[in-house]
N, C-alpha and C positions, 0 to 999 in steps of 0.2 A: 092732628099734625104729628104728635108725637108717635101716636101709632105709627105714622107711615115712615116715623125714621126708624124707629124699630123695626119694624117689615123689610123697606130695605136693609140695614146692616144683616140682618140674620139670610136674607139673601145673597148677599156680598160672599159675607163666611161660606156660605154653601158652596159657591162658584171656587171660590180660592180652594177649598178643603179639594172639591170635583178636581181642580185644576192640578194641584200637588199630590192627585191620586192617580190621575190620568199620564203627569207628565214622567213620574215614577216606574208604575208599567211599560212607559215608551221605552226609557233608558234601558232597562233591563232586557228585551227582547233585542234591541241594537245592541248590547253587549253581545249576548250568545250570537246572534248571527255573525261577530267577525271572529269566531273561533271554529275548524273545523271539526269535523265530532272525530272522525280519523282521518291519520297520512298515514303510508308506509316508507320507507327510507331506509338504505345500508349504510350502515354508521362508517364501514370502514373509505366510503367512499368519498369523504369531507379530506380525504389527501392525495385522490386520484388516482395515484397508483399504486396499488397494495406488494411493495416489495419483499420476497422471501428470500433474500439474500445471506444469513450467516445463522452460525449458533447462538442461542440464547445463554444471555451470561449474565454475571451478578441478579440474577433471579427478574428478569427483564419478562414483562409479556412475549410468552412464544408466538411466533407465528406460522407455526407448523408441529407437527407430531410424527414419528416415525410408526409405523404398523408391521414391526418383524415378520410379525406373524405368515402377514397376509403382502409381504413385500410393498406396503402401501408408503407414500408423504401424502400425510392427512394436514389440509389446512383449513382450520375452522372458519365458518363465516356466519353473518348473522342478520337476521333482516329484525327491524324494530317500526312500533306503531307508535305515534303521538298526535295528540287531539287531548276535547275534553274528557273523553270514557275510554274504556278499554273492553266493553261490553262486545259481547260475541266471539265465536271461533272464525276467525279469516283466515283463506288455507290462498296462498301464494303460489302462483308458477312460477318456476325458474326454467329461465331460457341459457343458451350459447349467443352472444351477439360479438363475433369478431369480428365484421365490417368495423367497430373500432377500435380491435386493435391494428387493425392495417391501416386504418388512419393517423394511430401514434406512430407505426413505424414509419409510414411517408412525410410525418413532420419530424421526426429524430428523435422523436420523445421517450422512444423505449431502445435507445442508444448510449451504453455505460460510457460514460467521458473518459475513464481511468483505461480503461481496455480495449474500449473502443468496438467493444460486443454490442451486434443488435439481436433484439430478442426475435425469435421465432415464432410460430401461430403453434403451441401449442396442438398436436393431432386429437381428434377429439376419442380416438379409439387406444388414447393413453392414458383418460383420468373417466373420472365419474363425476358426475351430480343428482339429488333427489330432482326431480320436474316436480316438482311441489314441498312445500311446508305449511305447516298450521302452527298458527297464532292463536292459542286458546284462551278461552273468555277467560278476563279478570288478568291478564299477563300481558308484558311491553313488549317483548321478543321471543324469536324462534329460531336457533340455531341449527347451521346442518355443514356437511363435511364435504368439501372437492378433493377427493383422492387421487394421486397422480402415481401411476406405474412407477415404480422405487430400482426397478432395473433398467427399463427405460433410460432412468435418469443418469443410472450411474452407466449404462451404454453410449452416453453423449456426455461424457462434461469437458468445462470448457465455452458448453455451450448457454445460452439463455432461451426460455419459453414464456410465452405467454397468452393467457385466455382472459376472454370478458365473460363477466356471470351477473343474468338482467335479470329485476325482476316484474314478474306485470302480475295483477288485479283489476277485474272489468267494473269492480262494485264501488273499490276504495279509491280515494285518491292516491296518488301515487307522487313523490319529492321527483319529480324528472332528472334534477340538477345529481342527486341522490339515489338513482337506481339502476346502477349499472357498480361493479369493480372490476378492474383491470388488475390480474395477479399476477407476477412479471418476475420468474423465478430463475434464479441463478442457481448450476448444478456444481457450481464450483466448490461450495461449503462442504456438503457432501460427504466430502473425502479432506482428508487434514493434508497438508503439505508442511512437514515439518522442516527445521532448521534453527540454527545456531550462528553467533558471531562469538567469538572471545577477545579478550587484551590482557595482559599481563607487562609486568616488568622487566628492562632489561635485566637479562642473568637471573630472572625469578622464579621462584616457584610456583607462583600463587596464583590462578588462573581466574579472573571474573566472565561468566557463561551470559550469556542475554538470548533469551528464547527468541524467535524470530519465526515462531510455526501458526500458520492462517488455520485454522478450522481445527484446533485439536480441544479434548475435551480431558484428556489425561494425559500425563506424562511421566516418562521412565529414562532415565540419563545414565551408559555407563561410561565412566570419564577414562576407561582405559587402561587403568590400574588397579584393579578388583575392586574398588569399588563405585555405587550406585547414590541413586537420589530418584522419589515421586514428586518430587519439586517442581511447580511448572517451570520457575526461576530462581536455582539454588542458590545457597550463597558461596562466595568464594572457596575455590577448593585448591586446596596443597598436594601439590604434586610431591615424589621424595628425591625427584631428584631431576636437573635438565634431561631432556632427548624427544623423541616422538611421540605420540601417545592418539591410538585409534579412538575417538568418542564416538560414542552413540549416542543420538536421539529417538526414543520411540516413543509416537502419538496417536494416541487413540481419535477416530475418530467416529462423528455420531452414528453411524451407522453401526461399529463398534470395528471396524478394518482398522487394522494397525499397520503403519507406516515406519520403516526404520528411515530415519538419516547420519551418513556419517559421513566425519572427518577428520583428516591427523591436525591435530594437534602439534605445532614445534615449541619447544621453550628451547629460544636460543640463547648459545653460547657468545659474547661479543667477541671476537679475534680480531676486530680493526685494528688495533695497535699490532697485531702482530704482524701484518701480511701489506699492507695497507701505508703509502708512504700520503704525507702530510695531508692527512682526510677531513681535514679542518677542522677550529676554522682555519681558511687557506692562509699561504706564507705564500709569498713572492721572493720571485728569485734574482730579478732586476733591483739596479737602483731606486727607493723609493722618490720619485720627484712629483708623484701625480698619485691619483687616484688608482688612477687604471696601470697595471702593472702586466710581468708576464708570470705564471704560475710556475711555481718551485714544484720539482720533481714528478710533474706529471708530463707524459708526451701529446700534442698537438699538431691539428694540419697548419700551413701557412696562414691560410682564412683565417683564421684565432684572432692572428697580431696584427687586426684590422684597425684600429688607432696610430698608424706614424708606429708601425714595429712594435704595439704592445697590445696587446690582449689575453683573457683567461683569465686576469684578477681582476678584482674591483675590489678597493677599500670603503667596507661598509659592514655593518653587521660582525667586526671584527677580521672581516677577508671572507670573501664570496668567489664563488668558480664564476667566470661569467663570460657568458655570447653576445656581443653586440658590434654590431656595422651603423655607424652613419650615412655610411656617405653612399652603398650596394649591399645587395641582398647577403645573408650569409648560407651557402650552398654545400652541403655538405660537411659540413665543418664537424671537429672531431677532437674530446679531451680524453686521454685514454693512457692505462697503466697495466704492464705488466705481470699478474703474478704466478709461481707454482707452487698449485696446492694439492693436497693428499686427498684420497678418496673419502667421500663422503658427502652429505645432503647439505647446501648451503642458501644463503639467503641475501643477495646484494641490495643493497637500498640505500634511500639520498633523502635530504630534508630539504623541499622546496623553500627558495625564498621571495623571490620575483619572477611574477610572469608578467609584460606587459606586451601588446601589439599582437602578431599573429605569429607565431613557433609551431615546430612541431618538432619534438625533443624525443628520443628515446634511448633509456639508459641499456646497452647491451653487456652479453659474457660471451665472450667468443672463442674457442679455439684456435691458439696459436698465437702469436705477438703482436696483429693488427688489428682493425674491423672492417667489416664491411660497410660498404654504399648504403647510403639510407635507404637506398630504393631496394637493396638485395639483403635486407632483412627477413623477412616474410618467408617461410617454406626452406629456409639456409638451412640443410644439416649439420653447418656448422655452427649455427648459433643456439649456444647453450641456453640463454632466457635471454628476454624482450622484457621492454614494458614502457608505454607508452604514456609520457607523461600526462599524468589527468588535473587540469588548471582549476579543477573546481573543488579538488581536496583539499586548497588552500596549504598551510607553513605545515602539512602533515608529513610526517615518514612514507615514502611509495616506494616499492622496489619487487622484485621478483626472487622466487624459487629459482636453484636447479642442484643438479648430481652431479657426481661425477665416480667414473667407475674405476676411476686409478688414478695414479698420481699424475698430475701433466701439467703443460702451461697452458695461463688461460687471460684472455685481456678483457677487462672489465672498462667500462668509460662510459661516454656519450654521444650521441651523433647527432646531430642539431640542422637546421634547415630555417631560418625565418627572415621576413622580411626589412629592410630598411629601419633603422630608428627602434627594432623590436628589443628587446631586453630579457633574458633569460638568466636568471643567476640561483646559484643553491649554496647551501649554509652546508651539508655535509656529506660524507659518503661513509657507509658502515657495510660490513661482513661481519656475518653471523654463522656462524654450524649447531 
């Protein structure tokens, strides 16, 4: 009896030992089977569209190279394998498959929002690619180059192009989701487009420059006055003294063309107090009983003194020039003053303070003691500068340029057009040389 309990237990153990040997090897063969041994896959294609749109900066991954030489834009690409091994050499064809990219362009997808460019199908007798690579044993990738005619590009810019680069293997599996890139190149970068804004102080010297140049890769600034700067963005520069002053911009760009831009420079003189009668803030020349008053020393149409005989002032902000009808549209309406001044380059301009409703304001210079019809602005020989009030510059200074080639008289103001209830007012008027 005891034998046979001893016989069974040592058969038991046997079974169990078989069982947790047996069930060990299972696992292990269902592990490898849910691994493939290889995939191939374009890495760059996990963002769909491989964009070559600008210069590389702050030491950014490029995604392009220039080839002088050979008048080439080289842009690297890469195909990569993953699995459990890396065993063997797998050599890769590469195809052209633009049936999609004329599928992004019929969904708008290779449509720049900003500019409103849609890309092009790339000609395929403008670039290159190898029709194969090799992935060689014991390595994860193989890289190769789509070169694009570098004259080509710069013969068309403005414009955008784009090509699909597929890749097939009959042996390997292949990431579907993963083997195709769309490379969707803008020729604009190209070539630099330089430029500048400046500001400075009233009656000041001291000029602050703000680079403003898309695609430059060096820069050379002459501010007009003998002297320079390699500064992309220098720092403020002293002028010795007020007047005009030519500056240059010149920007290298990648290709290595240099681009100049220029322009004058004013540091104006303020001469409002000289020429200029109560340029605010405004003074009324009526009794004060109200708000709304009628403005001191400037001349006005009828329409003005659209309130019961007063309009032109408004008490606010210390005294404001101001347009407003309640009751009908204001048509033409017109604050304006005459002065004569001596030859030379001057600058008129106003400090907006309220826009509300729908206006259309513009401050004129005109030759002679009156102005013209809002509608006989445009193309006027005789209108010295325009400038059309812009509501989105907010409480900023706007005004305009002009010359004058002798001494003469000249009427400066505003000519006003808006609707019922609209409100148009300004805090100053200034002259500058």
């Amino acid at each position: 009896m005891k034998n046979n309990i001893k016989n069974g237990i040592k058969i038991l153990l046997i079974s169990c030992i078989a069982s947790l040997v047996t069930t060990s090897c299972e696992y292990k063969e269902i592990a490898d089977a849910e691994y493939s041994d290889q995939i191939l896959y374009m890495p760059g294609a996990k963002s769909g569209i491989y964009r070559v749109n600008e210069i590389s900066q702050n030491n950014a991954p490029y995604r392009y190279r220039l080839d002088m030489e050979n008048k080439k834009v080289i842009v690297p690409l890469g195909i990569y394998r993953a699995g459990v091994n890396n065993k063997g050499n797998v050599n890769v064809d590469i195809i052209i498959e633009n049936q999609i990219v004329q599928e992004l362009i019929a969904g708008g997808e290779l449509t720049d929002e900003e500019s409103g460019l849609t890309s092009e199908i790339l000609p395929q007798d403008k670039f290159s690619v190898p029709s194969s690579v090799q992935i060689k044993s014991g390595e994860e990738k193989a890289t190769f180059d789509l070169a694009i005619d570098l004259q080509f590009l710069l013969d068309n810019l403005h414009k955008r192009y784009a090509t699909a680069v597929k890749i097939i293997n009959s042996n390997i599996k292949i990431n579907e989701a993963l083997s195709y890139l769309v490379i969707d190149f803008d020729t604009d970068f190209l070539i630099a487009r330089p430029g500048f804004t400046y500001s400075s102080e009233k009656n000041g010297t001291i000029v602050t420059f703000t680079n403003t140049t898309a695609f430059g890769v060096n820069y050379k600034w002459d501010f007009g006055d003998g002297t320079t700067s390699d500064e992309e963005n220098p720092k403020p520069h002293t002028y010795p003294s007020l007047g005009a002053y030519n500056v240059k911009l010149s920007a290298t760009s990648v290709t290595g063309e240099v681009i100049e831009y220029s322009s004058v420079v004013h540091l104006w003189e303020d001469i409002t107090e000289t020429y200029i009668l109560n340029p605010g803030p405004f003074k009324r020349s009526d009794r004060p009983t109200g708000k709304v008053g009628i403005l001191q020393d400037w001349s006005y149409t009828p329409n003005v003194l659209a309130s019961n005989g007063k309009g032109g002032y408004y008490l606010e902000n210390g005294g404001v020039m101001d347009f407003y009808s309640s009751s009908a549209d204001l048509t033409n309406a017109k604050i304006y003053q005459s002065l004569q001044l001596p030859q030379g380059a001057y600058k008129i301009a106003f400090t907006p303070y309220k826009f509300t409703g729908t206006n259309t304001c513009y401050l004129v210079v005109y030759k002679g003691s009156e102005l013209p019809d809002i509608n006989n602005i445009e193309n006027n020989p005789d209108v010295l500068g325009s400038y059309l009030w812009n509501e989105d510059v907010g409480e900023i200074e706007q005004g305009v340029e002009f010359s004058l080639d002798s001494n003469q008289n000249v009427t400066i103001g505003f000519i006003v057009s808006n609707q019922a209830k609209s409100r148009l007012q300004i805090s100053s008027v200034n002259l500058y040389r």
